[in-house]
N, C-alpha and C positions, 0 to 999 in steps of 0.2 A: 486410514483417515478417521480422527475422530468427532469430524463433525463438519459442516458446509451450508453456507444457505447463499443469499445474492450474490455479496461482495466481500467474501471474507470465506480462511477455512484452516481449519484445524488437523495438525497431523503428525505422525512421529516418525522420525529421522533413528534410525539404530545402528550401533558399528562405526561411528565416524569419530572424528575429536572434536575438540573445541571449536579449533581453527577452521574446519571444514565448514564449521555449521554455522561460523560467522563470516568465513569468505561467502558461501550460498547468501546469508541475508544480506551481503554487502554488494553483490551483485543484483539482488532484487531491486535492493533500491537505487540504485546509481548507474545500473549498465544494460537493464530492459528497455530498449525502444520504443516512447511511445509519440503520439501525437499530440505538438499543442502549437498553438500561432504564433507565427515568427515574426511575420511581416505586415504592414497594416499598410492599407492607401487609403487615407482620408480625404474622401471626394468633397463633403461639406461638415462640418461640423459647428453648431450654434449653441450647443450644448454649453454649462459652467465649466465642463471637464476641461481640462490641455489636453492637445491631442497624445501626449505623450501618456496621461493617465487614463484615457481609455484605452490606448494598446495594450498598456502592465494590464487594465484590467481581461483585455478580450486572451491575451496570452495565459493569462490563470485559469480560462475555464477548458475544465476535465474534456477532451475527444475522444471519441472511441475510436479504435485506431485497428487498422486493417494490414498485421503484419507482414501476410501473403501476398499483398496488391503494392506495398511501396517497398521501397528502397533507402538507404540512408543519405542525404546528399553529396557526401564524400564517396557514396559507393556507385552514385550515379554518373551514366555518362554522358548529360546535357552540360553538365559544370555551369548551367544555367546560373546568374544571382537568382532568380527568384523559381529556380525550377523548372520540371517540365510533369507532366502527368502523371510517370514511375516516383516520382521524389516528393510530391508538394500536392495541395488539396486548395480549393479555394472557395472563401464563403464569403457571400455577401450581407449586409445589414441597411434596411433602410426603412427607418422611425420616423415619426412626426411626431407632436404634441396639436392640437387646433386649439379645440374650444378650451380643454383645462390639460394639467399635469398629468404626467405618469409616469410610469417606470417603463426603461425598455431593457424585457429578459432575455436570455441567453437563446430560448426557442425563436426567436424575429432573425436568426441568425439563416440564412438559405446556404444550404452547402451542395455543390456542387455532385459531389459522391455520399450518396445516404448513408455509406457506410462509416464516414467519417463524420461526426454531427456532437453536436455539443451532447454529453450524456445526460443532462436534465433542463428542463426547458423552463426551469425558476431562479435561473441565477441573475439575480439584477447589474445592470452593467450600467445605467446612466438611470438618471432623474430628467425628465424635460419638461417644462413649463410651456405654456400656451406659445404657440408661431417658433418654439425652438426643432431642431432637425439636426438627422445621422444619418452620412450615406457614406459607405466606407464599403473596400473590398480589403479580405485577410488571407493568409496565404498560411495554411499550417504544414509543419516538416515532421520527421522523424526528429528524436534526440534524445542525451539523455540528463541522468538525474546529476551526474555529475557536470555537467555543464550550468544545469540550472533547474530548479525545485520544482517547474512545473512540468518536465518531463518526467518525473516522478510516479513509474505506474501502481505506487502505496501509498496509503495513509498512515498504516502501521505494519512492520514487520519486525518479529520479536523470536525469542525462544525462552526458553529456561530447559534446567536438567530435569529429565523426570523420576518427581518424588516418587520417596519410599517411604512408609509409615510402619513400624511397628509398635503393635502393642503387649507388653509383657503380665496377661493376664493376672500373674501368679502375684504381684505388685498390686496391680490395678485394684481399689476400692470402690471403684462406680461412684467417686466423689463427685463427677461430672463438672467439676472448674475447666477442665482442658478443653469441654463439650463447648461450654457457655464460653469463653475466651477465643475459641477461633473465627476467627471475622469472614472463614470462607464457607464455614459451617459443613466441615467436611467429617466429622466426628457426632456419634452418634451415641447412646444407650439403648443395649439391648439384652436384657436378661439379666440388671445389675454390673454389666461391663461396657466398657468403653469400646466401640467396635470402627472402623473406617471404614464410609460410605462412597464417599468420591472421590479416591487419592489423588486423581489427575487435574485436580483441581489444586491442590494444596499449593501456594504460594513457599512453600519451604520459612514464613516466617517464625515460626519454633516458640509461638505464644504458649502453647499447649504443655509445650517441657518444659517452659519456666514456671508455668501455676497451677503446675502437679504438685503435689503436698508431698509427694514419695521421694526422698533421697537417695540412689538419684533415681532421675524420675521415670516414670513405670510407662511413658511413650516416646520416642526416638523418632528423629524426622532425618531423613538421609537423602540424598539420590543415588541415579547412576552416572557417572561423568562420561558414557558411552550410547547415550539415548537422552535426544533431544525433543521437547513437545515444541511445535512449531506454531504460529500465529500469522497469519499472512490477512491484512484486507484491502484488499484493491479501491482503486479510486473511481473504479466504473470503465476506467476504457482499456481492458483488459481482462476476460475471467480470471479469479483466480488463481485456476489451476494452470492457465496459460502462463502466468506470467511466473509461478514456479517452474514451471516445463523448461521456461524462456532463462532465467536464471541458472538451471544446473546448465544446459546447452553452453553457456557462455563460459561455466567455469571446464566442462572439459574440452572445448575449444582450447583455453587458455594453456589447460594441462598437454593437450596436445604440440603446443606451439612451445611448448618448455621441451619437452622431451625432444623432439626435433633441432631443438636451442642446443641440447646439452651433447645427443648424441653426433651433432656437424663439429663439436668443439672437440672430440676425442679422433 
């Protein structure tokens, strides 16, 4: 791991191909289970909204999602429409506005299981003006990102190859152009040469070998095509590292169901 804080973390992958390391992020983001509201009963609403644009909005806000306690509702066996306690959460909302306006945020949301709850308690979901009013119950599910973007348990998930820099001292002038030109500032002078301070940073954009003065030029940027730096940051309703864990799980499930696949067909 080379680095981790809230919602987000840094880490390297070795050994694998291309394709491994893009099936892994393609599973992160499209086939991790998470929670977000499906269903909406709008008991009163006097709000400007239509009730259809407060549901898109209650369905966009990020839940934390308790993937020990539910089930997927295909995998459930209430076959309930709107679920049963293994499958579905429910939260309710109810605002006023009196004397003057306000906003009503994501925390006025009461859910039902604490473990399921909107992950920040400032997300604005309506404007109300004086004598307007919200009373709605929501019903959130499993799902995923391939269905729809707010089951989605990333904001970002990425990789690149990881950089190699060499420097061919014997070349090298300590002109320091390739220093001043790299916009990650990962290049340094130390003792009249050119030295690499934080390769794992290097973006591989190869400013630094084109405004070398040396022909050719006296630093080389490379990778390994067998070692991935990975970027993963979660949306809040999932750690991290869970929702990596959660992503390999699903691709050797898959693996397994292939070879099962291949070995009944011989």
């Amino acid at each position: 791991m080379l680095g981790r804080d809230k919602e987000s973390i840094r880490f390297v992958i070795r050994g694998v191909s291309p394709a491994f390391a893009n099936a892994l992020r393609r599973a992160i983001i499209a086939e991790v289970p998470t929670m977000a509201i499906e269903d909406v009963m709008i008991i009163e609403n006097s709000s400007v909204l239509y009730d259809e644009m407060l549901s898109h909005r209650l369905g966009l806000i990020p839940l934390s999602t308790d993937l020990d306690s539910y089930v997927l509702p295909e995998d459930c066996d209430c076959k309930s429409e709107l679920g049963c306690n293994r499958c579905r959460a429910a939260l309710s909302l109810e605002s006023e506005a009196t004397a003057e306006s306000r906003y009503v945020y994501s925390g006025e949301l009461k859910a039902e299981n604490p473990d399921v709850k909107p992950v920040s308690d400032t997300i604005p979901i309506a404007k109300l003006a004086p004598g307007q009013k919200i009373r709605l119950e929501a019903y959130a599910r499993l799902g995923k990102g391939f269905e729809h973007a707010k089951w989605q348990p990333v904001s970002s998930a990425g990789y690149k190859y990881m950089p190699s820099l060499t420097v061919d001292q014997r070349k090298c002038d300590g002109c320091e152009k390739c220093v001043k030109m790299c916009p990650k500032r990962i290049l340094a002078i130390r003792n009249g040469k050119v030295i690499v301070e934080r390769e794992m940073d290097c973006t591989m954009c190869r400013e630094c070998e084109r405004h070398c003065p040396q022909k050719p030029s006296a630093i080389r940027v490379g990778w390994d095509d067998g070692t991935f730096v990975f970027y993963v940051e979660s949306t809040g309703v999932l750690s991290p590292e869970r929702v990596v864990e959660e992503g390999a799980k699903i691709l050797a499930k898959k693996a397994s169901q292939m070879h099962k696949s291949i070995a009944a067909m011989k």
